[in-house]
C-alpha positions in Angstrom: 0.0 0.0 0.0 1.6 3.2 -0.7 2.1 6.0 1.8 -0.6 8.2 0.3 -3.4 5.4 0.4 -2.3 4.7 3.6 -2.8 8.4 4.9 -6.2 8.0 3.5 -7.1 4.8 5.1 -6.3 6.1 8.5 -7.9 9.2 7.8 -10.9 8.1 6.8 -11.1 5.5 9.5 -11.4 8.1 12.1 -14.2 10.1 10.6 -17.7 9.7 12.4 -20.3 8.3 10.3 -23.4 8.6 12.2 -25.4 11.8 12.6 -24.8 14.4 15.5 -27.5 15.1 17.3 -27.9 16.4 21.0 -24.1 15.8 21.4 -24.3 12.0 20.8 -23.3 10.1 17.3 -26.5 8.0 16.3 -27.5 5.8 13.5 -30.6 6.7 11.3 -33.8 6.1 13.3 -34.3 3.2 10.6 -30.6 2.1 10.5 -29.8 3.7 6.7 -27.0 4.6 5.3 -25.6 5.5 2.1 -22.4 6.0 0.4 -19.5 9.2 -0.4 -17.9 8.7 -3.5 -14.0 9.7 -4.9 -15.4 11.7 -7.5 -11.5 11.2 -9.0 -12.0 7.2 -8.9 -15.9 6.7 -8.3 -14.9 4.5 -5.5 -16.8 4.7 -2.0 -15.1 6.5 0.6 -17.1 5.5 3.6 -21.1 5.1 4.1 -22.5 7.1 6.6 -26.0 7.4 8.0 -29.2 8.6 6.1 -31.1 10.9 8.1 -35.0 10.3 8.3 -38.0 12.7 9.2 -37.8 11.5 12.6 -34.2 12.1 12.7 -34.7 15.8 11.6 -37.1 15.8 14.2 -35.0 14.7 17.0 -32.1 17.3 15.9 -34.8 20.6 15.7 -35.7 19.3 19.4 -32.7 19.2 20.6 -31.4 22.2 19.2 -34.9 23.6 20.9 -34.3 22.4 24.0 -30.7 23.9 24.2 -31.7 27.7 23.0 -32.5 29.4 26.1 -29.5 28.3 28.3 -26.8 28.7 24.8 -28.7 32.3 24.7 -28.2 33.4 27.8 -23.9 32.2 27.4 -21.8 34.5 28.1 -20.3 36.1 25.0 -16.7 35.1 26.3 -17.5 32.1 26.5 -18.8 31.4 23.3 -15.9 33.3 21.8 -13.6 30.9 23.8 -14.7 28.3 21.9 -15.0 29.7 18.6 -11.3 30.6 18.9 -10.7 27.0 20.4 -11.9 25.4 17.3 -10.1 27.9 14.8 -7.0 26.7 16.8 -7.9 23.0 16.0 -9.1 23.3 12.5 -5.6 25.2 12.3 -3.8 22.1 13.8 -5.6 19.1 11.8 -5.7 21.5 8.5 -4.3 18.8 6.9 -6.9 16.3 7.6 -9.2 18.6 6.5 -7.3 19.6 3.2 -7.2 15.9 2.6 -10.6 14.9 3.2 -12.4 17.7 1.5 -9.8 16.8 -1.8 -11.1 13.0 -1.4 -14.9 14.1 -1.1 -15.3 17.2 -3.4 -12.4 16.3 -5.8 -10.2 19.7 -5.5 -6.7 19.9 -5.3 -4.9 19.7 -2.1 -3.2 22.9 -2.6 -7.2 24.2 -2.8 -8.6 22.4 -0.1 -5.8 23.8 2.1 -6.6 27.5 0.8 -10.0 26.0 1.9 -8.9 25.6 4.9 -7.2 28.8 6.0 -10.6 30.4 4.6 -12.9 28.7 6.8 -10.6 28.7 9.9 -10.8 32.6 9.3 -15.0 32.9 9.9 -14.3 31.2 13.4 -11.5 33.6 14.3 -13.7 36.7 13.2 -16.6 35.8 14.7 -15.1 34.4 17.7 -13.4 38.0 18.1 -17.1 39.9 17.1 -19.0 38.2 19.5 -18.3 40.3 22.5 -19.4 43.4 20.4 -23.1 43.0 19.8 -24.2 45.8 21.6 -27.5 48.0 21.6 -28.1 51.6 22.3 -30.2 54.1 25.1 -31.1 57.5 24.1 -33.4 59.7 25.3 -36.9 60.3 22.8 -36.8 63.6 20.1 -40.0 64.8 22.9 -37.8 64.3 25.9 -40.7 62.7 27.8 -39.0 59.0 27.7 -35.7 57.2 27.0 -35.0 54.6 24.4 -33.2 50.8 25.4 -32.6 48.5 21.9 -31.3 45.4 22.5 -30.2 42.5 20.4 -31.4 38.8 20.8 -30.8 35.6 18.9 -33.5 35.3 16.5 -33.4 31.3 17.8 -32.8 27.9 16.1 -31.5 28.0 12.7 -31.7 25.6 10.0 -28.3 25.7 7.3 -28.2 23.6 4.2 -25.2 23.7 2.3 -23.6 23.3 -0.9 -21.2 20.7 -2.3 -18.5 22.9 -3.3 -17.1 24.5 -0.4 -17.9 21.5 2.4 -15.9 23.2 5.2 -16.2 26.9 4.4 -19.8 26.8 3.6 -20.4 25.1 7.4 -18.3 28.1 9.0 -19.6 30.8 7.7 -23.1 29.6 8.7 -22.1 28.1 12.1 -19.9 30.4 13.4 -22.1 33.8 13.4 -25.1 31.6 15.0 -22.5 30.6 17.6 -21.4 34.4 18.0 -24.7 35.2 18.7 -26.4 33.2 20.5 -28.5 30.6 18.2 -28.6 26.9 18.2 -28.5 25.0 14.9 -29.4 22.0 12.8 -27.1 21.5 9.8 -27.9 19.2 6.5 -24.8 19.5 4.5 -24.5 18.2 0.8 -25.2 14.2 0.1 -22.3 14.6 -2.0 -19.7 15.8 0.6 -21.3 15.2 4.2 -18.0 13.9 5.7 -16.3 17.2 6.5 -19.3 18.8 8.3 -19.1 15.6 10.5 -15.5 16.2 11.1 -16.1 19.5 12.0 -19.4 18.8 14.4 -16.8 16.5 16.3 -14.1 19.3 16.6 -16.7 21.3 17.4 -17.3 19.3 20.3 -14.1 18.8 21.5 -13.7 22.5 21.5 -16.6 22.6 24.5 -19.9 23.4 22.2 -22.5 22.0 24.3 -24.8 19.5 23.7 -27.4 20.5 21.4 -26.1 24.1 20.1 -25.1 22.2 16.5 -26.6 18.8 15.0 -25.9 17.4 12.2 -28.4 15.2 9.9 -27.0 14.5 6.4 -29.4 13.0 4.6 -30.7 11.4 0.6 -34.3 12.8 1.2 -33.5 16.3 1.9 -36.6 17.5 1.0 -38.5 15.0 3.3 -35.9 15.6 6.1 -35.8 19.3 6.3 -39.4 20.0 5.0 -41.0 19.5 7.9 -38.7 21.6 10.3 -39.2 24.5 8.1 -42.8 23.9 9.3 -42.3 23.5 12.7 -42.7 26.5 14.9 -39.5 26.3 16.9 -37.7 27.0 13.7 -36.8 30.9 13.7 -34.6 30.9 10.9 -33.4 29.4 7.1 -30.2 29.3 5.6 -29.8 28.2 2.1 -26.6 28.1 -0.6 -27.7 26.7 -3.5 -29.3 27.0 -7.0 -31.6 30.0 -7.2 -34.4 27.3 -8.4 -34.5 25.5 -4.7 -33.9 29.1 -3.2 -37.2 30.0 -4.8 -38.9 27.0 -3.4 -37.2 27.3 0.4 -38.2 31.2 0.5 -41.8 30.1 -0.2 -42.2 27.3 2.1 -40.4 29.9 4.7 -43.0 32.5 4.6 -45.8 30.2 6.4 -43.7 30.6 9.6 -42.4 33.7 8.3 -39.1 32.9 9.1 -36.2 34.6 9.2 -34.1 34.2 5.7 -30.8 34.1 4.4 -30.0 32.6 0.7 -26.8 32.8 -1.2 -28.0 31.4 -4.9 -26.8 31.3 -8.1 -24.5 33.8 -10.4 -23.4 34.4 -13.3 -20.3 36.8 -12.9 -19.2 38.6 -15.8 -15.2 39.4 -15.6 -14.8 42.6 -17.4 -11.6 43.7 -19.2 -11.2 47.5 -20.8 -8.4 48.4 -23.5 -6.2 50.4 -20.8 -6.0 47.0 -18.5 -2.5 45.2 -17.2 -3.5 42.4 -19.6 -1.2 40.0 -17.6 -2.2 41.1 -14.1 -6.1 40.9 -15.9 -5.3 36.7 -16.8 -3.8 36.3 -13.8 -7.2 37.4 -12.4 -9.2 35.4 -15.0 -7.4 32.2 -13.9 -8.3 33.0 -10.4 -11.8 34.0 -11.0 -12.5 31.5 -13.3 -10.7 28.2 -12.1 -10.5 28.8 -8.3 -12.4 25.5 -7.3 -12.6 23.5 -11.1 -14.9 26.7 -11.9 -17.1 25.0 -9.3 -18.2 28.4 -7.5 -20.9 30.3 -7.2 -18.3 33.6 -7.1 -16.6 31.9 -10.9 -16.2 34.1 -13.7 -19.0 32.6 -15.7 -18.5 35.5 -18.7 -15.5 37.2 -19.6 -16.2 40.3 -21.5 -13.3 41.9 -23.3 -12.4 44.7 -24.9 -12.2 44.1 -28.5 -9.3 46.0 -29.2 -7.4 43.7 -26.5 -9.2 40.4 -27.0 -6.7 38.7 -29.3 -3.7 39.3 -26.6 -6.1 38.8 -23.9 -7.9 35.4 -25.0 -4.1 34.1 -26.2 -2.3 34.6 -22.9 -5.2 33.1 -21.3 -5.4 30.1 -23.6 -1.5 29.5 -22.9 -2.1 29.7 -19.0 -5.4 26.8 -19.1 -3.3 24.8 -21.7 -0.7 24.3 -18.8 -3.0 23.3 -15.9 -3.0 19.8 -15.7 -6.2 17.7 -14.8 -5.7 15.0 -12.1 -7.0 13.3 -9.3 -6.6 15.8 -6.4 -3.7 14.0 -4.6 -1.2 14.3 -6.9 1.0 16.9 -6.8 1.0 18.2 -10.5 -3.1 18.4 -10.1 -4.0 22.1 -11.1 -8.1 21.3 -11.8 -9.4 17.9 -10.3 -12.5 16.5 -11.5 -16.0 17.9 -11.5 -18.3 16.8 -8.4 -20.3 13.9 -10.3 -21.8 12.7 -14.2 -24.6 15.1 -13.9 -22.5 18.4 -13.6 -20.1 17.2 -16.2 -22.9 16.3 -18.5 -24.2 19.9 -17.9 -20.8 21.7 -18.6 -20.6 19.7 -22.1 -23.9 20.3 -23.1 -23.4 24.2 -22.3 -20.2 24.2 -24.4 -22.0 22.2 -27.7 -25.1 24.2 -27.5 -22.4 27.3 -27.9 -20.6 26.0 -30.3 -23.7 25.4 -32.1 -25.0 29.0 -31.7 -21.9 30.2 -33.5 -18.9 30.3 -30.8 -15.6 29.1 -31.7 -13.7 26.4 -30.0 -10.3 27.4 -28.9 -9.4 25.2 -26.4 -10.2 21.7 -24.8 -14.4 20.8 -25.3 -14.2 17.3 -24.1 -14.7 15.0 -21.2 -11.5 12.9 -20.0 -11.8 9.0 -20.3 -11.3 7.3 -17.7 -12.0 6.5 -14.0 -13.9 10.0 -12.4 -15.7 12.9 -13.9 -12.6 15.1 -15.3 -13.3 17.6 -18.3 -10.6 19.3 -19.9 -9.9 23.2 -19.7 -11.9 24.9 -22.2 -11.7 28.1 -24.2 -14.2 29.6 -26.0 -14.7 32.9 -28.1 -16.7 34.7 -30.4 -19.8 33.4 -28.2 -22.9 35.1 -29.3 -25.2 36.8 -26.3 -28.1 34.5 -26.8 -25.8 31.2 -26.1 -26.9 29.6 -22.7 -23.5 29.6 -21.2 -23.9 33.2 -21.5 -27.4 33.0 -19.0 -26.9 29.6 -17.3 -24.0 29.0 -14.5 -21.6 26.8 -15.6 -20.0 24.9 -13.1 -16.6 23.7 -14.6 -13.6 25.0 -16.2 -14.9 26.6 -19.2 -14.1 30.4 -19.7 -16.2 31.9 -22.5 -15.0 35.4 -24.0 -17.2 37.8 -26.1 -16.3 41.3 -26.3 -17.3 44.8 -26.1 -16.9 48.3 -28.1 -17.9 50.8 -25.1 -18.0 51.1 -21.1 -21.7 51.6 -22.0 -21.8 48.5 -23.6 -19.4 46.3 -20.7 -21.6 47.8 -18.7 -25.3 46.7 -20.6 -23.8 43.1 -21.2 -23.0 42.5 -17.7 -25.7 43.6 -16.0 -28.2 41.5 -18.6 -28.8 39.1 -16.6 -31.3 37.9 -13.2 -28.3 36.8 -11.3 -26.4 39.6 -9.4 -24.2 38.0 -6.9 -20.3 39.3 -8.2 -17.9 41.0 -10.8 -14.5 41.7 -11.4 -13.3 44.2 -13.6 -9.6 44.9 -15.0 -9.0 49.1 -15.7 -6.0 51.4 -14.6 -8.5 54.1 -15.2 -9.8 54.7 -11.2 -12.8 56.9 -11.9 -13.9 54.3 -14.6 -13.9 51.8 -11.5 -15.6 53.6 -9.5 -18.4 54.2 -11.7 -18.2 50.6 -12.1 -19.0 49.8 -8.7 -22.4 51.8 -8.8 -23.5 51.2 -12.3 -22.7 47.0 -12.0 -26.0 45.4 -10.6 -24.4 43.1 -7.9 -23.7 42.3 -4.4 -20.0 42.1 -4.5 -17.5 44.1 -7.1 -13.6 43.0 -7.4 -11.6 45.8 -8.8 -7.9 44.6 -10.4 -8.7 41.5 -8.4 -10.1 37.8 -9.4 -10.7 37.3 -5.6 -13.7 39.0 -3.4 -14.2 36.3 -0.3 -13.4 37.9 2.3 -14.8 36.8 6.3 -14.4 40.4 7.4 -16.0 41.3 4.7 -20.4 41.2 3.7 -21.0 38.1 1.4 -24.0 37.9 -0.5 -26.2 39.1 -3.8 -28.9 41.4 -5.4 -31.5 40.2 -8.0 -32.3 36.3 -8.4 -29.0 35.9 -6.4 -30.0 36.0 -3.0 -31.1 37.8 0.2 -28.9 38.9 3.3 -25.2 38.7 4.2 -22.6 36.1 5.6 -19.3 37.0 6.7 -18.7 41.0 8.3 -20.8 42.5 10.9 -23.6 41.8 8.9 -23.2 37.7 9.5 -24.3 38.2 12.8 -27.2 40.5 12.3 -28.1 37.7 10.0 -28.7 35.7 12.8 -29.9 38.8 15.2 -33.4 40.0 16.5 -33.8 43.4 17.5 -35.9 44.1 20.7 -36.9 48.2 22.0 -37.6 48.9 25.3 -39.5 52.4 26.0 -38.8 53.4 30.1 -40.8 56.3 31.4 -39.2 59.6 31.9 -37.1 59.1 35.1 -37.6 62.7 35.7 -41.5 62.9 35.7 -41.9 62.1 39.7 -38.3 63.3 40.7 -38.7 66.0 43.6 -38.3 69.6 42.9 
């Protein structure tokens, strides 16, 4: 057995595989279980348990149950053990890197970016948490004074993506812990394992029994629908495809719950005549490839200039021609495979239906043979504006380029569109950036830079992209209820 299958052996041996609820592993309430694939090898990592209705049920009551004492915490100490568990995701970083890589399919080198980018939401929001504060003032009449207070808006439900399986579960869990709100989590079918990881570091770090249960599950629909009904439920947190966002958001409004969803994109990556056209790839490559193209934040269209486009779409070709595709493990891996067949499927159909509508093929526009779901780094250009890739998110490492004659015109192009979640934009011109950032219908705007993701920093979209923030000050308003108090005039009776 070599070294590296060996490391993954005795990883993978020491990953929980039932479900976390009330601070206790259990099996499925019928004994089911079912099975995480290597999407590199299609092989079955482990099988864990398969959460049922009752299941969810048990997790929303015990996350019920343990609300009033968590709430009344003090903030140090729930800071104490946020900051405990950065320190141990810090420590076992490379478990983590490794098991995300064997899950997702990303290469180590971006599972342990992964890493440091989750590890950073507990760190912030362990050092926020002490800083929820309110305000007193005295009324505009004078006759009374004014207390606002913040609360926890209560239990939360989080479902999460694929993608990102341990930065997706941070930057949900850790604001609820900052203030104050117990949790169930359903993470992705397709990469449960890490959240279960995490639950147990979680744990070891001092989170009480309770606060965070975890319930990954193959009916997710069955399994979460219900607690979305329930009336201990206070809030909803969804990232996922704006067509399930729609669905949630509905069901949410017969409890009229609090809700926070972080849905699909479409990012246009903008590039004007007077850009640093090698500074602009770099961005490209970052914006477009970070994760396989398997992001929500990807540069789904790059618009360019068109009296830069040759250079532009040459350089770029040259840098995708030179990432290698390979399982996740190996060291020369630059792109590893794409989650499963279905998303692969999707990314080839998007790239024949626009080579059908009139784009040219300039690079890759196949699936890899073999063992797992690899597709090779694609280039496109000359796509027309009614090609889907141009309105659909494409999840893989396909870069499409069309360009542009006018800021006008950047400007039109990327804001036709329902998604409105990111851009980027390459320009040395600084008022042309700034008018940018107010004329660019989205939540999020990189400037000279292919990376926005920031945990001090508000995450989130505008349009069919979402609603509310993760990450900043705003994560744990997210997960905040604001109460006023109106006290009498303390002068009214006082003695003359």
């Amino acid at each position: 057995m070599s070294g590296t299958a060996a490391a993954e052996r005795e990883l993978l041996a020491g990953i929980p595989t039932g479900l976390f609820i009330d601070g206790a592993w259990r099996q499925a309430a019928d004994g089911g279980t079912f099975a995480v694939h290597d999407p590199s090898t299609g092989e079955v990592l482990l099988r864990i348990a398969d959460a049922t209705p009752a299941d969810g049920e048990a997790a929303l009551a015990a996350a019920a149950a343990a609300q009033p004492s968590w709430a009344k915490t003090a903030p140090r100490v729930r800071a104490e053990i946020l900051r405990a568990a950065f320190e141990a995701v810090t420590t076992r970083a490379d478990d983590f890197a490794l098991l995300m890589t064997l899950e997702m399919g990303k290469p180590l080198a971006e599972s342990r970016g992964e890493v440091t980018y989750g590890a950073e939401f507990l760190r912030w929001f362990s050092e926020e948490t002490s800083r929820i504060s309110g305000r007193f003032g005295t009324a505009p009449d004078g006759h009374s004074r004014l207390l606002v207070t913040k609360r926890p808006v209560g239990p939360c439900l989080f479902i999460t993506p694929w993608n990102f399986p341990l930065a997706m579960a941070t930057r949900k869990i850790a604001p609820a812990i900052a203030a104050g709100c117990t949790m169930v989590l359903k993470p992705a079918g397709l990469t449960p394992l890490t959240a279960l990881l995490f639950a147990q570091v979680l744990a070891e770090s001092g989170l009480p029994a309770g606060v965070l249960n975890v319930i990954p599950t193959t009916s997710a629909g069955a399994v979460t629908g219900p607690l979305i009904q329930d009336p201990r439920l206070r809030k909803l947190s969804f990232t996922g495809s704006t067509e399930v966002g729609r669905r949630l958001i509905k069901d949410a409004a017969d409890q009229v719950l609090r809700v926070s969803m972080e849905l699909g994109g479409n990012a246009p990556f903008l590039v004007f005549d007077d850009a640093d056209l090698p500074r602009a790839v770099d961005g490209a490559m970052l914006a477009k490839l970070r994760n396989g193209g398997e992001a929500c934040t990807a540069a789904n269209r790059l618009l360019v200039h068109e009296s830069v486009a040759a250079e532009f779409t040459a350089l770029l070709i040259e840098r995708m021609r030179a990432h290698t595709v390979a399982r996740g493990t190996e060291p020369r891996s630059k792109i590893g495979p794409l989650v499963d067949e279905g998303t692969r499927a999707k990314v080839h159909e998007l790239v024949t239906d626009s080579i059908a509508a009139g784009a040219t093929l300039a690079l890759g526009g196949r699936s890899i043979d073999g063992p797992g779901y690899f597709y090779e780094p694609t280039v496109l250009t000359q796509v027309p504006a009614g090609a889907r890739i141009m309105h659909e998110e494409v999840f893989g490492p396909v870069a499409p380029i069309m360009t542009f004659a006018t800021e006008a015109e950047a400007i039109r192009l990327a804001n036709d569109t329902e998604f409105g979640l990111v851009a980027y934009a390459y320009t040395r011109d600084l008022n042309r950036g700034l008018r940018l950032a107010e004329e660019l219908d989205v939540g999020m705007f990189g400037l000279n830079t292919g990376i926005v993701s920031n945990p001090a920093a508000p995450f989130g979209g505008v349009k069919q992209s979402g609603l509310g923030r993760e990450g900043g000050l705003e994560g744990i308003e997210e997960h905040l209820e604001t109460r006023y108090v109106g006290i009498a005039d303390p002068y009214a009776d006082a003695p003359d």
